[in-house]
N, C-alpha and C positions, 0 to 999 in steps of 0.2 A: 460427438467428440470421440476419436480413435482412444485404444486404450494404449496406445503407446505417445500419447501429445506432451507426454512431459520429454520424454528428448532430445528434443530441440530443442527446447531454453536451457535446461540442463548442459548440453554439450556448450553452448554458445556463452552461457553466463559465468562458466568453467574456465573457458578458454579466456576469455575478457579479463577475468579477477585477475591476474598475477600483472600484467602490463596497467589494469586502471589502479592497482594499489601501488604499483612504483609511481605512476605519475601523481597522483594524489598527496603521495608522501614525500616527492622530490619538488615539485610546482606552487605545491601550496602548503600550509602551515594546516596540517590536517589529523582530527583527532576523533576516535568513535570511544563514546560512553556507554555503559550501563549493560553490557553484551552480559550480564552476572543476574539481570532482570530473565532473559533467555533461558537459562537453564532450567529454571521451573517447568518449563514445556516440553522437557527432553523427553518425557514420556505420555506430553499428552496426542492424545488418540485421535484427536479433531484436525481440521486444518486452525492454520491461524493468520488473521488478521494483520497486516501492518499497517494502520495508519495513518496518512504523511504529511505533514502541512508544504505546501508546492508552490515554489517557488522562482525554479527555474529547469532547463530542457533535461537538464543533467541528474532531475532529482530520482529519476529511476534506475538511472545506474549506480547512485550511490548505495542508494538501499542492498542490492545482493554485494554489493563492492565491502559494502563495510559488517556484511556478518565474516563469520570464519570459515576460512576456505573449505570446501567440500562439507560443508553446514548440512544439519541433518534437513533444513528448514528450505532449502534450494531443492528444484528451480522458485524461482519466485514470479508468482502471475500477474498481469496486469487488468484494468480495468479500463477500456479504451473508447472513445467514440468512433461512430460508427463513419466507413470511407468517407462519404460524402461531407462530411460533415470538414475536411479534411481539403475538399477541389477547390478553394483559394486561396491556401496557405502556403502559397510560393515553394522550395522545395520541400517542406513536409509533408506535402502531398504525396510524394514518391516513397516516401517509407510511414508514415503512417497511415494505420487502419488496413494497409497489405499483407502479402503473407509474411513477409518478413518482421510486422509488427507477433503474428500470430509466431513465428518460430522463437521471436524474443520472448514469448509466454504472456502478449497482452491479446484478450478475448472482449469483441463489441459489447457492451450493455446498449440496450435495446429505449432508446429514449420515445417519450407521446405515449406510452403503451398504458399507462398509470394501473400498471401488474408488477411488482417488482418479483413475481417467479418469474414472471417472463421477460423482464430488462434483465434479469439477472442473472439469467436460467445455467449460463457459461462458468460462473464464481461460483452458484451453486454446487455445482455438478464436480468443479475443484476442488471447492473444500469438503466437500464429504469425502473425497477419494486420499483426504488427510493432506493435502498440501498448502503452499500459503500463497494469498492473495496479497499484495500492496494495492492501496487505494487513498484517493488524496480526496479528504470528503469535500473539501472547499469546491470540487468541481471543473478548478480553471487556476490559471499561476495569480500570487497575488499582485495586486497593482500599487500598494503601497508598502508593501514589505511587514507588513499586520497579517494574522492568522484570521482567515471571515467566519461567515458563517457556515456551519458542515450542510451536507445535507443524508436526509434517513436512512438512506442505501449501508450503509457500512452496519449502523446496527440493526435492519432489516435479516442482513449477512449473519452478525453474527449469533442474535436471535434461530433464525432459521437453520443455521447450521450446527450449532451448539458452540462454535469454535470462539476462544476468546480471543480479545483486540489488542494488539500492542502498540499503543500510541510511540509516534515517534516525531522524533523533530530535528530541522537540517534547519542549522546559523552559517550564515556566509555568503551564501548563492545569490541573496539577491542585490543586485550591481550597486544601488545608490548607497545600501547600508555596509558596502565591503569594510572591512576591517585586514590592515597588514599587520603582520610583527615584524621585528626588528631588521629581517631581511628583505623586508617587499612583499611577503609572498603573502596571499590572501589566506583568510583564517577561518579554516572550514569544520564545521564541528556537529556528529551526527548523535543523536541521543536515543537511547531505548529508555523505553518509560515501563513500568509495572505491567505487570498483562490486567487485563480486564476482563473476568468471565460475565458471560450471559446471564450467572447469577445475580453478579453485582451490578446490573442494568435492570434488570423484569425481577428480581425477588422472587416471587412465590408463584408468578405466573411459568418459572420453567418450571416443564412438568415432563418423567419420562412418556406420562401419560397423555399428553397434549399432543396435538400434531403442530408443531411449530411454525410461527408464522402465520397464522389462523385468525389465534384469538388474541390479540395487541391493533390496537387503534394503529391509523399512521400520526393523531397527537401523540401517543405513546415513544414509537419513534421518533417525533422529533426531539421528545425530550431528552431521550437517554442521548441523541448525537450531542446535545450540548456537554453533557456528561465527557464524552469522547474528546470534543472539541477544548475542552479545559483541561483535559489531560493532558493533551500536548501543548497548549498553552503556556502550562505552571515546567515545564522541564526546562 
């Protein structure tokens, strides 16, 4: 990974904000909560986590859409499957898993490898260098408008990185459950939830002394994702 890979989503996600925030706020009945959760982080050292319950194409542009412009927390990275994965989804194939998924700031995780340093090696390597990952634990968009089951990658992430999780949640996106107000317009609503440190997940297994990511089962992991997963749940 070059050490200048942050500017390209930087410059691209820059230039997006001001044209997706008029549309957002002209289009639709649209509101971002809890940016007040955020500032606790202004001085942390780690990268950090966001993650999204996923529901539609759009949910990753909401995410850097709805911090605050020129945010210290930008560019914001993705978590992507890998191209192939990608060659029969009619035009998504042409922009996802390409380089232009990579200049948006989304990086392959590495699926069948059952190593999550080495599915993950791209977020790793992120968030130590202090910046933040979005990552939608569920996996895949929902099919019923329910938040499912997460899976262990996020808190694998933030275990191994030290970095804590900020659950968040987008109402609106998904078609059958729309909601309008009084002028038509859909009612879209993004929430920041409390950050979640890697203390308040593993207790007493973080250790400055520990090599991270070592010594935690993956039932360990699973359990704190639920942890995660009810976090953006209860918002």
């Amino acid at each position: 990974m070059k050490r200048l890979y942050f500017l390209p989503p930087l410059i691209l996600q820059t230039i997006i904000w001001i044209p997706t925030r008029i549309y957002f706020k002209l289009v639709h009945s649209y509101s971002v909560q809890g940016l007040k959760n955020l500032k606790r982080l202004k001085h942390n050292k780690n990268g950090v986590i966001f993650a999204v319950n996923h529901s539609s194409e759009l949910d990753p542009i909401m995410i850097p859409a709805s911090l605050p412009f020129l945010s210290h927390m930008m560019p914001m990275f993705y978590v992507s499957r890998e191209k192939k994965f990608y060659d029969n989804s009619g035009w998504r194939q042409h922009i996802y898993g390409g380089r232009f998924f990579n200049a948006w700031g989304a990086y392959t995780v590495y699926t069948g490898l059952k190593n999550y340093d080495l599915s993950l090696k791209h977020h790793i390597k992120i968030l130590n260098d202090g910046r933040s990952v979005c990552i939608f634990p569920e996996g895949r968009k929902t099919r019923d408008g329910n938040i499912g089951e997460g899976k262990p990658g996020t808190s694998f992430l933030s275990y191994k990185t030290n970095s804590p999780i900020v659950p968040v949640r987008i109402n609106g996106l998904y078609k059958p459950l729309v909601q309008k107000d009084k002028l038509g317009r859909t009612k879209i609503e993004v929430i920041f939830g409390e950050p979640i440190y890697p203390k308040d997940l593993f207790g007493s297994a973080i250790s400055e002394n520990s090599e991270e990511g070592k010594d935690i089962s993956i039932e360990e992991f699973k359990r704190t994702r639920e942890v995660v997963m009810d976090s953006i749940r209860n918002l």
